[in-house]
N, C-alpha and C positions, 0 to 999 in steps of 0.2 A: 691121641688119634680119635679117643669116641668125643671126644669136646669138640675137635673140629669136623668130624661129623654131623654134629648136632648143628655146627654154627651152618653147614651148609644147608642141612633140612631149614634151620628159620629164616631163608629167601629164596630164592630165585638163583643159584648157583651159574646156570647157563649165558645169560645175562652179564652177572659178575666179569665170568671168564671172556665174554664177547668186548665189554668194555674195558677188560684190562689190556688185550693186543690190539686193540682200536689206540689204546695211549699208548701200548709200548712203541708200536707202528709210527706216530704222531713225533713221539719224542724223537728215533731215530733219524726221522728226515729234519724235523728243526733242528739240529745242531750240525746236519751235513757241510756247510760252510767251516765251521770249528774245524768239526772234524778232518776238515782237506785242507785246513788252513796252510800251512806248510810247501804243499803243491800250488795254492794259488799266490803265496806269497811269492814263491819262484818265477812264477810267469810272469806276473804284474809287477815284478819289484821294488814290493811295500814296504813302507818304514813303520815304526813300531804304532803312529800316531793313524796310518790306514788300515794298519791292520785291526787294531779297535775298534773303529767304525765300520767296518767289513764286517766282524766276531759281534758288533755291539747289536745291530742294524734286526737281524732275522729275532730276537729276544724281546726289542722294544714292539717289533711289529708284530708278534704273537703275543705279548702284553696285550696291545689296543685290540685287538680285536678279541680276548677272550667273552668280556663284559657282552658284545653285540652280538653272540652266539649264545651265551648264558638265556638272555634275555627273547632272542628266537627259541631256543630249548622249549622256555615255558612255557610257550605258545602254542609251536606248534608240537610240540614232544621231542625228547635226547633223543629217541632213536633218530628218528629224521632227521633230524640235525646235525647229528653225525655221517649219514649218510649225504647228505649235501656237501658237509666239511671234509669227506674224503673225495668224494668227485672232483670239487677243487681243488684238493692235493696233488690229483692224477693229473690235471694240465697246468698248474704250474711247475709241475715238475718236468714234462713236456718244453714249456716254455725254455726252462735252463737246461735242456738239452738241446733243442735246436738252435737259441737263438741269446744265447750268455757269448758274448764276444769281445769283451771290454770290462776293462774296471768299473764303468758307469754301469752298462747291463748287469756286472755282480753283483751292484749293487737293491739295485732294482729287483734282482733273484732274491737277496736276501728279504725287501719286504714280502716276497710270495712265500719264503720259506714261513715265515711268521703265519701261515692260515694253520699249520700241521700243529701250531705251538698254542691255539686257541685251544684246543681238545680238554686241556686241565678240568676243565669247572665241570661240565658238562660229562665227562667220562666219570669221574668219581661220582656224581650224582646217579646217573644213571646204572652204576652199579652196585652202588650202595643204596639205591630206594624201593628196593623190596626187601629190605631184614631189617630188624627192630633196633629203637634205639641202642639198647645194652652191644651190641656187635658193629654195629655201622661205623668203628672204630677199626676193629679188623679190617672188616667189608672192605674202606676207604683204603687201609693201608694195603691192601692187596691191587686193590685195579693202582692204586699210586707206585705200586711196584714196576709198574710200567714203567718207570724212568728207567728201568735197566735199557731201554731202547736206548740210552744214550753210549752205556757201555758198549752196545752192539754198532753202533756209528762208528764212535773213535777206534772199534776192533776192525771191522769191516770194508767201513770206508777207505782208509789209507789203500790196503792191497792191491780192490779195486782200481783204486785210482790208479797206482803205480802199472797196474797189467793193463785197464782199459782206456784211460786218460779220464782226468779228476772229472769233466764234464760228460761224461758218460756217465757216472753214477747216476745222477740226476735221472738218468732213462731208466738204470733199475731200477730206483723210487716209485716211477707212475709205474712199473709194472708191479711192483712189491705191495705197492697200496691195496690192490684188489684183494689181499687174501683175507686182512680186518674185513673190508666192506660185504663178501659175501658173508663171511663169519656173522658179521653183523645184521644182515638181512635175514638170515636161515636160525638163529639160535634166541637172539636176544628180544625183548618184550618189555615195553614202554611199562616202568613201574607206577602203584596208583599214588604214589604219596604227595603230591604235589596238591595245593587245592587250584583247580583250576577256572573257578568263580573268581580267585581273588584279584585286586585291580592291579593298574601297573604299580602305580603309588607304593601300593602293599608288597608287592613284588619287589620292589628297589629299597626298601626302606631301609636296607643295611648301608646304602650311601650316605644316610644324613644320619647315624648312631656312632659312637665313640667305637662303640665297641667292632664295628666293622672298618674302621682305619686302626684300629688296635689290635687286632688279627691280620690287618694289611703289613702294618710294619713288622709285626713277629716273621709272617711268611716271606720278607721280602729278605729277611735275614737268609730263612732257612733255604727256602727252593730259588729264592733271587740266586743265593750265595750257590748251590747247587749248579744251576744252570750256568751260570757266569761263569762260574770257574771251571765246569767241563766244557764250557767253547773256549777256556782260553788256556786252557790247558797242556793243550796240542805245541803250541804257540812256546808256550813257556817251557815246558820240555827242550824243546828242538834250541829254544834261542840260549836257552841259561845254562843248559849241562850239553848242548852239541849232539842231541843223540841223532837215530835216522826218523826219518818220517814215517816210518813204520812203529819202529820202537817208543815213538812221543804217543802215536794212537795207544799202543799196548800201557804204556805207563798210565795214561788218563784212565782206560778202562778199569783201571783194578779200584781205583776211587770211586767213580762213579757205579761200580757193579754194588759195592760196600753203601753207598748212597740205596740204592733201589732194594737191596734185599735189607736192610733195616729199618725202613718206611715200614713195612708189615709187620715188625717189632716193636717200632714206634706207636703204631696203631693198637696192636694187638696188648703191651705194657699200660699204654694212657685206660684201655676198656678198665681195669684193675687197678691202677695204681693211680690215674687223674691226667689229663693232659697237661695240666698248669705245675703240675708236679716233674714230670718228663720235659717237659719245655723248661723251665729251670735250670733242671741240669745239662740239658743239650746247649741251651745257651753258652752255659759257664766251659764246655769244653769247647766249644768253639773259638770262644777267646785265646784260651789257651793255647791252641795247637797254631792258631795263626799267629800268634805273637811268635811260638816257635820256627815256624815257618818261616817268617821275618831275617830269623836269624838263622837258620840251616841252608842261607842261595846256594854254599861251597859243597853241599852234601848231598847226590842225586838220591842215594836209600835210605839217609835219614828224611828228608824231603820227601821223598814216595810214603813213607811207614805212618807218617805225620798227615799228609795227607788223607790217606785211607783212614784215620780216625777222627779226622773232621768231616769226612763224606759221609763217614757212618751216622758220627751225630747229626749233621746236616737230613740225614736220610730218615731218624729215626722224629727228629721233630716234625719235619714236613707232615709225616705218618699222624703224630702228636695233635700239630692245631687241627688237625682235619678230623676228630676225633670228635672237636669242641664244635664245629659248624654248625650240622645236624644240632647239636642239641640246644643252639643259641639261634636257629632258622629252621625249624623242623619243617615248615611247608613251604619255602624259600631257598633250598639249599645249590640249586643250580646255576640261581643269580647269584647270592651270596657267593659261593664257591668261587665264580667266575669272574668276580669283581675281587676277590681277596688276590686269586690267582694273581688278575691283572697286574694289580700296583707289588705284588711280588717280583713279576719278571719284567715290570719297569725297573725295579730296584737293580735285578738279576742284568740288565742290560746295560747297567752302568760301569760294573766289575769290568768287560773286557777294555772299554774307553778310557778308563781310570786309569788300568794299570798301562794303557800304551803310551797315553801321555804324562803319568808319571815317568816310567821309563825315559821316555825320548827329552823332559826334563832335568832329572836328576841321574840316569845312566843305573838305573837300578828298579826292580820290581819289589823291594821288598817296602819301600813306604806303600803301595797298595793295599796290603795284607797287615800293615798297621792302622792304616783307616778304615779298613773292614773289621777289626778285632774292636777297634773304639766302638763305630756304631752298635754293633754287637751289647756292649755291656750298655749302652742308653737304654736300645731297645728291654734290655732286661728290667730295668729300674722300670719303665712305662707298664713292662706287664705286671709285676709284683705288686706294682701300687693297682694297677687294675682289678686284679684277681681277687681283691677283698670284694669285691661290691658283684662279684660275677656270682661265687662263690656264697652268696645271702639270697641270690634270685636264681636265678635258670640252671646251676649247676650244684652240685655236691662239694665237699670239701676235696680240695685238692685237683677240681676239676673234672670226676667220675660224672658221670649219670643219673640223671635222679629216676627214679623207676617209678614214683609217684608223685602224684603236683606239688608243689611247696606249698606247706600247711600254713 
C-alpha cells in the first residue's frame, strides 16, 4: 500500500483517474453494436457473414481514426482533444437514436461508433505523462484498465435493450458521455512531457521505424485480439451453445472484466520484470488456450474457463507493450500510442469478419481461433528476434527501464 502511494505522489493522480473513465466511458460505447448484437441480429435477420460486417465495422472505424486524434493531441494538447472527441460521442450517439432505421443506417452507426474507439492513444498518454519513466508502466496499465468499459457494455447493454428497445441505449450513451467530459474539464491538466517545438516529421517518426510496426503487430495480437473477440463474443455465445441474450452479455463480461483488471498487472509486472519478458509469456498462452478453445465448441464452462485465461493474458500484455512505448518514444508517445493502437484494432477488426465467414463457409467457428492461435506464435518469432537489438539500445534486459542513458 505505501509503494502505491508513493507511485501516486510521483504524478499527477487526478489526471490519471480523469483519463481512465474518459477510456472506460470510450470503450463501453464502442462495442455497443457487439454488445446488442443478438437484439439486432433479431430485427434485421442477419446471417453469420452480416453479422461480421456489422461486429467488424465500429473497430476498423475506431482503428482509422485513432492516428488523426494522436496527431491533433500533440498539437493542440490530450485534454482538448478529448474533450472534442467526447462531444462527438454525444451526437453520434444522438444520431443512432433518432435516426438508425435500417441495416444500411446500422451500419453507418457503427462508423460513428468508431470516434469513442479512437480514445486508446491519446487517453493512456495523457495519463501516464506526468510520472516518471520507472511507473508509466503501472501509470498506462491503470488508465488501460479502462477496457473494463467493455465488461460494463456486454453487462449493461443487453438488459437495457431488452426493457428500453436496443436503439434507445444509444440515447443513454450521449447522456452517459457527459460524466467523463465534466470529470475531465474540472480534475485533469494537460501533462508537460511532450516537447512541443518538435516537427511533425519528429512527431510521426514511429511510422517509418521497424520497431513501431513491431509494437503494431504484437498489439494487434493482444488488444486487436481483446476487442475482436469481446464484439463477437455476444454473437458466439448466443449462436454456438443457444444461451439468452442476456446470458451471451453475462458470459462475455467475465472475459473481458479478466482482460481490463490484468492490464494493470500486466503494467505493473513488465515495471519489474521487462515487458519483452511478460509479452513472451502472454504470447505463448495465448496460443494455447485458443487452440483449446478450437476444440472445446461442445463445452459452454470448459469454453468460458478458457476464455477468461486468454482475456487475462490478452489483458496483462496490452498492460505489457504499453509499458515499452514511453520508453522507445519518451516525447512522442501520444502519436506513437495512437498509431500502435491503430493498426492494433485494424487487426482487432478482422476477428469478428473472419470468424462469420469462416462460419457461413465451413459451418463452424472453430478454424477462426486456429488462425488467430497461428498468427499468434509468428507474431512471437518477430519479437524475440527483435528484442535482441531493443534490448542493446533504449531498454534494459528483458525489456525494464533504463534509469540512466546507455553508456
Amino acid at each position: 500500500m505505501s509503494s502505491f502511494k508513493s507511485f501516486l505522489k510521483a504524478g499527477h493522480s487526478p489526471t490519471l483517474f480523469a483519463a481512465f473513465l474518459y477510456f472506460s466511458f470510450s470503450c463501453c460505447i464502442w462495442v455497443l453494436n457487439g454488445a446488442m448484437a443478438p437484439f439486432i441480429t433479431e430485427t434485421y435477420k442477419l446471417g453469420p457473414a452480416e453479422k461480421g460486417l456489422m461486429l467488424s465495422i465500429p473497430i476498423l472505424a475506431g482503428a482509422l481514426m485513432r492516428f488523426p486524434l494522436g496527431v491533433l493531441a500533440q498539437y493542440i494538447g490530450r485534454k482538448k482533444a478529448t474533450l472534442v472527441e467526447m462531444g462527438l460521442i454525444a451526437v453520434a450517439m444522438l444520431y443512432g437514436f433518432f435516426l438508425v432505421d435500417s441495416f444500411n443506417d446500422l451500419l453507418k452507426m457503427g462508423v460513428l461508433l468508431g470516434i469513442a474507439g479512437a480514445s486508446f492513444g491519446v487517453a493512456l498518454s495523457l495519463g501516464a505523462g506526468s510520472f516518471p519513466p520507472q511507473h508509466k508502466g503501472l501509470a498506462m496499465g491503470l488508465v488501460g484498465a479502462g477496457n473494463v468499459g467493455t465488461a460494463v457494455s456486454v453487462l449493461v447493454a443487453p438488459p437495457l435493450a431488452q426493457w428500453l428497445g436496443w436503439q434507445a441505449v444509444y440515447g443513454v450513451a450521449a447522456v452517459a458521455i457527459m460524466i467523463p467530459l465534466v470529470v475531465m474539464i474540472v480534475f485533469a491538466r494537460e501533462p508537460d512531457d511532450v516537447d512541443s517545438h518538435a516537427s511533425f516529421r519528429e512527431h510521426v517518426a514511429c511510422l517509418f521505424e521497424k520497431d513501431g510496426w513491431t509494437f503494431s503487430l504484437i498489439y494487434g495480437i493482444t488488444f486487436g485480439g481483446f476487442i475482436g473477440l469481446t464484439t463477437f463474443l455476444p454473437t458466439y455465445y448466443f449462436d454456438q451453445f443457444h444461451v439468452s441474450k442476456v446470458q451471451a452479455g453475462q458470459l462475455t463480461m467475465l472475459a473481458a472484466f479478466m482482460a481490463a483488471a490484468l492490464r494493470v498487472a500486466g503494467g505493473w509486472i513488465s515495471d519489474r520484470w521487462g515487458g519483452v519478458n511478460t509479452l513472451t509469456l502472454v504470447l505463448v498462452v495465448v496460443t494455447v488456450t485458443l487452440l483449446l478453445i478450437a476444440s472445446a465448441t461442445g463445452s459452454l464452462v470448459l469454453t468460458t474457463l478458457l476464455m477468461m485465461l486468454c482475456f487475462a493474458a490478452l489483458g496483462a500484455g496490452n498492460g505489457a507493450l504499453f509499458q515499452l512505448v514511453p520508453l522507445r518514444w519518451p516525447t512522442s508517445s501520444a502519436v506513437a500510442g495512437s498509431m500502435i493502437g491503430e493498426v492494433g484494432a485494424l487487426c482487432g477488426g478482422l476477428v469478428p469478419s473472419t470468424m462469420g465467414l469462416l462460419k457461413q463457409r465451413t459451418g463452424s467457428y472453430a478454424g477462426g481461433f486456429v488462425v488467430f492461435a497461428v498468427l499468434t506464435v509468428l507474431v512471437l518469432v518477430v519479437m524475440r528476434t527483435m528484442q535482441i537489438r531493443w534490448t542493446r539500445t533504449w531498454a534494459e534486459k528483458g525489456g525494464r527501464a533504463r534509469l540512466a542513458p546507455a553508456g
